[in-house]
C-alpha positions as CSV (number, residue, x, y, z in Angstrom):
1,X,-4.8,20.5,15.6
2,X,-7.2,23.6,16.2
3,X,-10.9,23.4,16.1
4,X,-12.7,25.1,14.6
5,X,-16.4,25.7,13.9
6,X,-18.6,25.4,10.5
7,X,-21.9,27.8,10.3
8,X,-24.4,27.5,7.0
9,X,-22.9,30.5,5.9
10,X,-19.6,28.8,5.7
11,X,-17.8,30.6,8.5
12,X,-15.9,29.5,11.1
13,X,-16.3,30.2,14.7
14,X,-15.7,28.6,18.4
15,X,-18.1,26.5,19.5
16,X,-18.4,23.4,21.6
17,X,-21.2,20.7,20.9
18,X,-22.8,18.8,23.8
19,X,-24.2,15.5,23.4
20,X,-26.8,14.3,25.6
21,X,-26.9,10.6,26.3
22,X,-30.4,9.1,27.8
23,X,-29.2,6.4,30.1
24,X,-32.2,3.4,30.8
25,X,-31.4,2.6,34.7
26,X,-33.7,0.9,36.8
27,X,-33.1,0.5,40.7
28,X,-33.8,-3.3,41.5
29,X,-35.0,-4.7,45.3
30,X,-31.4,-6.6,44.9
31,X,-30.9,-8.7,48.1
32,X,-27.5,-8.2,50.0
33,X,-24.1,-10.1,48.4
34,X,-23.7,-13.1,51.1
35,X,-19.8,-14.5,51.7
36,X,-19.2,-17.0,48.8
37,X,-17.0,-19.9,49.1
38,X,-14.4,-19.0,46.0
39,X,-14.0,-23.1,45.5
40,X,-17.4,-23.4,44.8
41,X,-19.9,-22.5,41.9
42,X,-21.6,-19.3,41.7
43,X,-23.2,-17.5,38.9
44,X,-23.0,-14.0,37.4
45,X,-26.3,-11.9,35.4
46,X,-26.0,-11.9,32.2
47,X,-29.3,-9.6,31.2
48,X,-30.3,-6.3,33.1
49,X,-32.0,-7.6,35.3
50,X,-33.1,-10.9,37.1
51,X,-35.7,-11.7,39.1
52,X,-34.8,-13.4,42.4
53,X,-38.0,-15.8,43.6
54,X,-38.7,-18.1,46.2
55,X,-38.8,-21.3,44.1
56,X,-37.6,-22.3,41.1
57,X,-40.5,-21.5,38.5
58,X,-41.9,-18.3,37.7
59,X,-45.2,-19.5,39.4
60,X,-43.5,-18.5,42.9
61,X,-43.4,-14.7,44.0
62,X,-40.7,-12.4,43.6
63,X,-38.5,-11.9,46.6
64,X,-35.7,-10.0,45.4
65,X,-33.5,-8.9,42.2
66,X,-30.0,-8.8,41.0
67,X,-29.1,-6.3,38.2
68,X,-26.9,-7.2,35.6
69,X,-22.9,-8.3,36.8
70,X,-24.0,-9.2,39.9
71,X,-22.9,-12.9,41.3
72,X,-24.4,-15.0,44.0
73,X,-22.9,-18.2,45.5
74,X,-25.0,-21.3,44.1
75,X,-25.9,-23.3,47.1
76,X,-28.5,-26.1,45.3
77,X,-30.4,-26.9,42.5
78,X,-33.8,-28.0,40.8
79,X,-32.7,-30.3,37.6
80,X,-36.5,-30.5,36.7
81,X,-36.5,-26.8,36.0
82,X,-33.1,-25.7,35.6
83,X,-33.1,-23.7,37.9
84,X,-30.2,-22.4,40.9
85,X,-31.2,-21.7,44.5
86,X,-28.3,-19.0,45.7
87,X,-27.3,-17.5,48.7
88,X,-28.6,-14.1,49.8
89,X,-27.8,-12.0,53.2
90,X,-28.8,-13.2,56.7
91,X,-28.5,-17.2,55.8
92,X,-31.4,-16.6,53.6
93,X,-31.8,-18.4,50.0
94,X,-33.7,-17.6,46.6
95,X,-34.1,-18.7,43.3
96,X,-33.2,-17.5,39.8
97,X,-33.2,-19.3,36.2
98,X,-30.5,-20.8,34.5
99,X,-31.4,-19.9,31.5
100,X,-27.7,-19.5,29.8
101,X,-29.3,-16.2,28.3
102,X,-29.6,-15.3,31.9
103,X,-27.0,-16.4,33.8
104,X,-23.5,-17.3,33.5
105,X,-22.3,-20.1,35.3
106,X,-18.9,-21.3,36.8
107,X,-17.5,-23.3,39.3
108,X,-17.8,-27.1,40.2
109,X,-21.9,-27.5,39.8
110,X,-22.3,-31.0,40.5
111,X,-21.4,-30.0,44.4
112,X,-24.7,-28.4,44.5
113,X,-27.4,-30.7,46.5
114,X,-30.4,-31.2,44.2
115,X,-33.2,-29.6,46.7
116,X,-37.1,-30.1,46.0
117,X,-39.4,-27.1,45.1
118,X,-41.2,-26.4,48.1
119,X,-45.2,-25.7,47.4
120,X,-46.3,-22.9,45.9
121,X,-48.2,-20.4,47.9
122,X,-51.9,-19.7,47.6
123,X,-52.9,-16.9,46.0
124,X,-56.0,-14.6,47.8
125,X,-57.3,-11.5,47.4
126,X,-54.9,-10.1,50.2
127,X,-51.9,-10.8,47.9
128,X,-52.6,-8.3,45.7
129,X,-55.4,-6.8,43.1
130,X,-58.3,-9.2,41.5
131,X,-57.8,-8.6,37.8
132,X,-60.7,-7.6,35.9
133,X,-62.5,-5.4,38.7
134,X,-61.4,-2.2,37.6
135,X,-59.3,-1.7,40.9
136,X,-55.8,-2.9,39.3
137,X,-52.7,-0.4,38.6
138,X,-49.7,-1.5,37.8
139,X,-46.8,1.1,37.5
140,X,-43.0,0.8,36.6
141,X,-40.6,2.4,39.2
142,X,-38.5,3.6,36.7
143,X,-37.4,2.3,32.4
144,X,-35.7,-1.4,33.0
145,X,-36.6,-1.1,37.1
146,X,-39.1,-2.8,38.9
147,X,-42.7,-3.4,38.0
148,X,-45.5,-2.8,40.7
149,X,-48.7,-4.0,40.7
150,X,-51.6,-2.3,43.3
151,X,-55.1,-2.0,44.2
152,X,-56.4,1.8,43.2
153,X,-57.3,2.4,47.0
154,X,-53.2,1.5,47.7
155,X,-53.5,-1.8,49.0
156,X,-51.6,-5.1,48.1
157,X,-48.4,-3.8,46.7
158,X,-46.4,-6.2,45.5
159,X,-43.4,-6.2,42.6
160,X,-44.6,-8.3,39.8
161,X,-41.3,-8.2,37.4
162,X,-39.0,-5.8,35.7
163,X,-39.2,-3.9,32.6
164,X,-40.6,-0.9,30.7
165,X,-44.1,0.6,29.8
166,X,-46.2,-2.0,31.5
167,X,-49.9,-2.2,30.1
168,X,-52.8,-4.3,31.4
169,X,-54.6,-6.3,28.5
170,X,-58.2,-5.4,28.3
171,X,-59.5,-7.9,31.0
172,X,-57.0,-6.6,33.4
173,X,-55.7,-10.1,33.6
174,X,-51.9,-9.8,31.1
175,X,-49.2,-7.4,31.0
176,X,-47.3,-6.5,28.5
177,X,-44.1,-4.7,28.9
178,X,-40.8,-4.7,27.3
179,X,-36.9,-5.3,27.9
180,X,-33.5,-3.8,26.5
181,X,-30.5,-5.4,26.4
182,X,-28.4,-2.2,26.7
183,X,-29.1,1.4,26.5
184,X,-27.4,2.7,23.1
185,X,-29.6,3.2,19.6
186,X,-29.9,0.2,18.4
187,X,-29.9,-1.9,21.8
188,X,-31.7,-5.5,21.0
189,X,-34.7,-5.9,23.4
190,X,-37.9,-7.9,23.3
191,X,-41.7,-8.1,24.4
192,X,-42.9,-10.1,26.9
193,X,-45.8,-10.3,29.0
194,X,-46.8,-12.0,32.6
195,X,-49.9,-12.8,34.6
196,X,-51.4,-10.1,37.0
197,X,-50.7,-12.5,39.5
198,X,-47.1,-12.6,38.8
199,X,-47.1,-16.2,37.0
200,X,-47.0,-17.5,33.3
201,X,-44.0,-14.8,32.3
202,X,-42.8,-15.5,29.1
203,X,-41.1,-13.8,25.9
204,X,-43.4,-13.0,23.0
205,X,-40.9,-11.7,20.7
206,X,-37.4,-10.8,20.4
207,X,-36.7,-9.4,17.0
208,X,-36.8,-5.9,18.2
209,X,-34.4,-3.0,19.1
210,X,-35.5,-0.6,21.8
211,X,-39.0,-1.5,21.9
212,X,-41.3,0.6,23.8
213,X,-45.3,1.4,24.6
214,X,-46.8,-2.3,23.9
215,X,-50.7,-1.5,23.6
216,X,-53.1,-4.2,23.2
217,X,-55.6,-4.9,20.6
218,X,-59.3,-4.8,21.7
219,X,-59.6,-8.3,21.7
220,X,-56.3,-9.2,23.6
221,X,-55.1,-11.4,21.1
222,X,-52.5,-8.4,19.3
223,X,-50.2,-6.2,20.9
224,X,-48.6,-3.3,18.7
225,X,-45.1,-1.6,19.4
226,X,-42.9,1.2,18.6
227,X,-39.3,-0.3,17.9
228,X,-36.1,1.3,16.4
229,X,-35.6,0.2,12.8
230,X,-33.3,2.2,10.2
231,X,-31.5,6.2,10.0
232,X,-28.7,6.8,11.1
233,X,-27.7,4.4,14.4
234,X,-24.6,6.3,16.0
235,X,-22.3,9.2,15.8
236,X,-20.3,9.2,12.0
237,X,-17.4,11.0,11.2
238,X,-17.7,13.4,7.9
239,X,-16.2,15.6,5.6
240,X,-17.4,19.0,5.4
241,X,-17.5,18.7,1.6
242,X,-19.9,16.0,1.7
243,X,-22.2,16.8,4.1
244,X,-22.2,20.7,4.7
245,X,-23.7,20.9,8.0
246,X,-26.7,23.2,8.7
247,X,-25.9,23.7,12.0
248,X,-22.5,25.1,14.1
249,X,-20.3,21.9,14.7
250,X,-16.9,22.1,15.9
251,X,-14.9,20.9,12.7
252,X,-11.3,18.7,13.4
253,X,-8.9,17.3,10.5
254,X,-9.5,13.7,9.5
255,X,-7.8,11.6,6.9
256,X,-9.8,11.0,3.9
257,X,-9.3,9.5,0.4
258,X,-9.4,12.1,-2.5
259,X,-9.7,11.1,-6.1
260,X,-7.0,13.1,-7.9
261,X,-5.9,13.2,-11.8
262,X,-3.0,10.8,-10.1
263,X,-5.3,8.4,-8.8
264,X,-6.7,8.2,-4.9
265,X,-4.7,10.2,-2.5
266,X,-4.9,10.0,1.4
267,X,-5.5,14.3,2.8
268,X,-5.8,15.4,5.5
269,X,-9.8,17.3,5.1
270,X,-12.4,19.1,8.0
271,X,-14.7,17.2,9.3
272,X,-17.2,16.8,11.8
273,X,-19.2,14.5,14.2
274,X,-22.8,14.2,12.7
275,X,-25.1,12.7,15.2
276,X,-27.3,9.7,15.1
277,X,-30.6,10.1,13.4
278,X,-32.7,6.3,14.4
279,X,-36.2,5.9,12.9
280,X,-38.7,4.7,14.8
281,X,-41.8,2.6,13.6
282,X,-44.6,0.4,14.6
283,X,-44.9,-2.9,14.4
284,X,-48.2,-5.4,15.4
285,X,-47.4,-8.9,17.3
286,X,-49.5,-12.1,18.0
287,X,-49.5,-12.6,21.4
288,X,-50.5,-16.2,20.7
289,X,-47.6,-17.2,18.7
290,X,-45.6,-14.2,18.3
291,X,-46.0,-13.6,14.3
292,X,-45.4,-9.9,13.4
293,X,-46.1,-7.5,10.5
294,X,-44.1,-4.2,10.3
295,X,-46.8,-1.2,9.7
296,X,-46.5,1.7,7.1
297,X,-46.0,4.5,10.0
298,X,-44.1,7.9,10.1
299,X,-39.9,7.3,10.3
300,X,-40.7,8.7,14.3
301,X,-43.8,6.6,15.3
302,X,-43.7,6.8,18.9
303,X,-46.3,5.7,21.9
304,X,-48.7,4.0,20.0
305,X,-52.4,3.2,21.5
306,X,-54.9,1.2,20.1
307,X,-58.7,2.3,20.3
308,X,-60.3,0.3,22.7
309,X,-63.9,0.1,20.6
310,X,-62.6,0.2,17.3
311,X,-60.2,-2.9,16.6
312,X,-58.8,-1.1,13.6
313,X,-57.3,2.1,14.7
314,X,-53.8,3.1,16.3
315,X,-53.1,6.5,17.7
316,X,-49.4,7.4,17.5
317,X,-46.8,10.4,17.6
318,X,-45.3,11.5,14.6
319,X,-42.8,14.0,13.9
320,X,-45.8,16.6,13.2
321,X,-48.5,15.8,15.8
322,X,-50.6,12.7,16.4
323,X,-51.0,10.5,13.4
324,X,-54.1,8.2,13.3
325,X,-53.5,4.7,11.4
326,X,-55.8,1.9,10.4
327,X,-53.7,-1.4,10.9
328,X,-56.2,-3.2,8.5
329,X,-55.6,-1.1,5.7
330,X,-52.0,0.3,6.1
331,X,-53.6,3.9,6.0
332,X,-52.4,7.3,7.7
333,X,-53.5,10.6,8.3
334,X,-53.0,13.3,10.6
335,X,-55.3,14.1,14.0
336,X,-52.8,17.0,15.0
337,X,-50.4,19.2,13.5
338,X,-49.0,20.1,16.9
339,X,-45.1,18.3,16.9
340,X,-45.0,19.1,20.7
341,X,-48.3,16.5,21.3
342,X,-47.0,13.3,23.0
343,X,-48.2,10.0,24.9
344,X,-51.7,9.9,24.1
345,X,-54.1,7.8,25.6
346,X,-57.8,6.9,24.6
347,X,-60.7,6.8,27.3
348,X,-62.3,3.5,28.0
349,X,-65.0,4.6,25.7
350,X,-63.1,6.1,23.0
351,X,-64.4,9.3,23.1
352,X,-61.9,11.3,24.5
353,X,-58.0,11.4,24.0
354,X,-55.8,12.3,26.8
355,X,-52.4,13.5,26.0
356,X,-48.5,15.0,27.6
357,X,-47.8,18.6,26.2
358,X,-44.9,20.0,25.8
359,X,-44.7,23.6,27.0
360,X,-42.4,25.4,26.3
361,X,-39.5,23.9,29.1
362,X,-42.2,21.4,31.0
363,X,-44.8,18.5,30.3
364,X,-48.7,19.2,30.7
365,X,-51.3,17.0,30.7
366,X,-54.3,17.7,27.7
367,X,-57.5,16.5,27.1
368,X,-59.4,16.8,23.2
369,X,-62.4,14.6,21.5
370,X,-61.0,11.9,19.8
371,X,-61.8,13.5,16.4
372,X,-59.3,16.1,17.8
373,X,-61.5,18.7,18.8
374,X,-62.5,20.6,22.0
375,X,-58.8,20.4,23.4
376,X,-58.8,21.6,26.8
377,X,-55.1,22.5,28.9
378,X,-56.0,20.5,32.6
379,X,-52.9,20.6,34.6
380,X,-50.8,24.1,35.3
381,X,-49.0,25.6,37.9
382,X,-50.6,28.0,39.9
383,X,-49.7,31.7,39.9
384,X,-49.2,32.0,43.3
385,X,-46.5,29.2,43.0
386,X,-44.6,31.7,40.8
387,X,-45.4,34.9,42.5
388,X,-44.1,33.3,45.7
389,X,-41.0,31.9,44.7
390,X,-40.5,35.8,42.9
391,X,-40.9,37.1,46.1
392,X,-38.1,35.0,47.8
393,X,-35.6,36.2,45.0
394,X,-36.3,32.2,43.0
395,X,-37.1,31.1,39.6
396,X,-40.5,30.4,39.0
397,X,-40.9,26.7,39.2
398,X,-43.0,24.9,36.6
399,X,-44.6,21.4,37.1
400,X,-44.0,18.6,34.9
401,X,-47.0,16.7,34.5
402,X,-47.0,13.7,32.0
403,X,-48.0,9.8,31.2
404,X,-51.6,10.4,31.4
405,X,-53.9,7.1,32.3
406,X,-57.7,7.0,32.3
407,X,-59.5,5.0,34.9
408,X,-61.5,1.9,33.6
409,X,-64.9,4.0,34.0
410,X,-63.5,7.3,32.4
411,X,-64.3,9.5,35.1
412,X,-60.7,10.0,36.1
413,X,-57.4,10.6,34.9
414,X,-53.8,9.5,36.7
415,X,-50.7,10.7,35.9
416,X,-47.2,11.5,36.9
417,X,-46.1,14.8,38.6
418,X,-43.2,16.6,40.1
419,X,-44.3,19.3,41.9
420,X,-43.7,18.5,45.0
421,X,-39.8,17.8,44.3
422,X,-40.1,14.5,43.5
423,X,-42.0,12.6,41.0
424,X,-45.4,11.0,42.2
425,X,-48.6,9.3,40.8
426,X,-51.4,11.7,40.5
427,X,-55.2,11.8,40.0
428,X,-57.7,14.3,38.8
429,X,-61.2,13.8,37.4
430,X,-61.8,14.1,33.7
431,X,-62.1,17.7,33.9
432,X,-59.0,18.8,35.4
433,X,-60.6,19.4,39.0
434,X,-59.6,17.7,42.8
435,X,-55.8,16.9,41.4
436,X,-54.5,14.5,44.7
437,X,-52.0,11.7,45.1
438,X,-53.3,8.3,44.1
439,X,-52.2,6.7,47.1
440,X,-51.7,7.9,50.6
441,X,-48.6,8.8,51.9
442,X,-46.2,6.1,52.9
443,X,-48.4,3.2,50.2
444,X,-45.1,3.4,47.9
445,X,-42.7,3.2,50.0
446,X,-39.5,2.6,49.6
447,X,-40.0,3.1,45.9
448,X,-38.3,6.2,44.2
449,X,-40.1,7.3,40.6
450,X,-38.3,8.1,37.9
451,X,-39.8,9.6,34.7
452,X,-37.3,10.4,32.0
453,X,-39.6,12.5,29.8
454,X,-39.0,10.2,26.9
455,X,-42.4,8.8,26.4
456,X,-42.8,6.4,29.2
457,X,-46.0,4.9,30.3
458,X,-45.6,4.9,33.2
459,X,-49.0,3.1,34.7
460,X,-51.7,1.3,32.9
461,X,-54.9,1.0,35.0
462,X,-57.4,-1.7,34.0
């Protein structure tokens, strides 16, 4: 068989086509394997991840995590709950659900001693962040990984769950963040949300594929997503008669059924691999009860956020810029024609939008009025950076700065940068000036950021 290549002008050519696969992966504090007895019961993750805690209920802290085909020897149980105490490194124990969604389970279970829940710890202020003050961040070590919760000053880390695009309800009290099941177009996933104090986790909804950027309603009581939902889910093979391509694709034979004078007839005909092509809209959720309605947006409605002082409007990306909605009246209309303007986020006041740019080969970090006005550029590399690395015979670097977050008083704006190699959270004031790490050194560690550049939100600060 030789390939060959199609052009819009109908000539053929070599040419090789590269497709480019996002994979979701999120590094999980998993403890150790321990030595398991292979006569007795053990249990294997069935989800992406699991938290690991250190009694059976989600009201005790998380102490650990297993990722998904990982299996633990089970070592006792808590019938009240359903839930399995297993074996981890150094003689240690924790707990996980047995939730069959979860977990799969095998092995002679009635050998495992029932064992009571010890007490739950206390919760104080040295445990981590008091909601509602303004000092809480939480942060998401990478899509599907770990989710962190902090004090803005860097004290009282602690990992509160695992997930995607966390987001702190208006009285800093709730998050809301959202699971996959997979990583392929189409993957099923759901929305859940958990106390800042890491109890009360539960699943709000999960009729949803790929849902990302939860954003809460004014009033807490409404969270609206962006989820995958219609085009073209997956790579289909086509004839060239069919679908001329617009584009160069490498072209291969492919059996295909021909209507001839004689009746259908099997040929051999070129075709070609045309590549997905999923939509992506927005859909509002009752946190309450979990009752939905799908909204009217744009076929590629991504990072929504809702206007904290106006209960009605939805920021979003479209395909051509940022697209303004009104979820009580189904209405849209356009607040940029700029198709490279991304994860925008409203100030506490709801005068300002804060936004990731796409320049040219890197993310920067905008600022404009809310009616989209007065846009400002905040975040660049210096010219000395590139003069420098010119001298030694380098490319110019260029600094990806994205995921923009306001503080809860406006007067500053944290985000997530590169530049010095690795990625790390950020802050400047409103204006661009004193850009510095959030935290001092060594108050994340142990924790390696990864930003995708796929619209994450990657911190919420309430």
């Amino acid at each position: 068989m030789n390939a060959r290549t199609w052009n819009h002008r109908g000539s053929y050519r070599v040419a090789v086509i590269a497709l480019v696969a996002v994979l979701l992966t999120g590094a999980l504090l998993a403890p150790a394997a321990a030595a398991q007895d292979p006569a007795g019961p053990e249990l294997t993750v069935l989800t992406r991840a699991l938290n690991v805690r250190s009694g059976p209920g989600t009201n005790y802290p998380v102490i650990g995590g297993l990722k998904q085909g990982d299996s633990a020897a089970i070592v006792g149980r808590h019938s009240a709950s359903g839930w399995w105490q297993i074996a981890l490194a150094g003689g240690k124990t924790g707990w996980v659900s047995g939730s069959t969604a979860l977990v799969k389970v095998s092995g002679a279970t009635d050998t495992a001693p029932q064992v009571a829940a010890p007490a739950v710890p206390a919760r104080t202020a040295a445990t981590g962040p008091t909601p509602g003050t303004g000092k809480t961040i939480v942060f998401q070590e990478s899509s599907g990984g770990g989710i962190y919760v902090i004090n803005s000053n860097g004290s009282g880390l602690r990992r509160l769950t695992t997930g995607m695009d966390p987001a702190l309800s208006p009285d800093g009290r709730r998050v809301a963040f959202t699971r996959w099941s997979g990583s392929g177009d189409g993957s099923a996933g759901s929305l859940w949300i958990i106390n800042v104090d890491g109890s009360g986790e539960r699943r709000i909804s999960d009729d949803l594929r790929q849902p990302k950027s939860p954003t809460w309603s004014p009033d807490g009581t409404q969270i609206v997503v962006n989820r995958q939902a219609g085009g073209r889910v997956g790579t289909q093979v086509v004839p060239v008669f069919l679908y001329p391509p617009t584009s160069a694709v490498t072209l291969f034979d492919c059996p295909w059924i021909i209507q001839t004078p004689e009746g259908p007839k099997e040929m051999m005909v070129p075709c070609y691999n045309l590549l997905g092509d999923p939509w992506w809209s927005l859909r509002v959720i009752n946190v309450a009860d979990g009752t939905s309605r799908d909204l009217p947006s744009d076929v590629y409605a991504f990072s929504p956020t809702w206007n904290p002082t106006n209960d009605w409007q939805v920021l979003y990306k479209a395909r051509t810029g940022l697209q303004n909605m009104d979820v009580k009246r189904d209405a849209n209309w356009a607040l940029t024609t700029d198709a490279y303007d991304r994860s925008p986020a409203y100030s506490p006041d709801g005068t300002k939008i804060a936004l990731a740019y796409h320049q040219h080969d890197h993310l920067e970090i905008h600022i404009m009025n809310a009616d989209g006005s007065g846009r400002r550029r905040l975040t660049e590399t210096p010219l000395s950076i590139a003069v420098d690395a010119r001298l030694k015979g380098q490319p110019a670097p260029q600094w990806n700065n994205a995921s923009p977050a306001w503080s809860p008083d406006g007067k500053q704006i944290a985000f997530v940068t590169d530049r010095t190699g690795k990625w790390e959270i950020w802050v400047m004031n409103a204006d661009g000036s004193a850009q510095r790490p959030l935290f001092a050194a060594g108050a994340l560690k142990g924790i390696d950021l990864k930003y995708d550049k796929v619209d994450e939100r990657v911190l919420s600060w309430r």
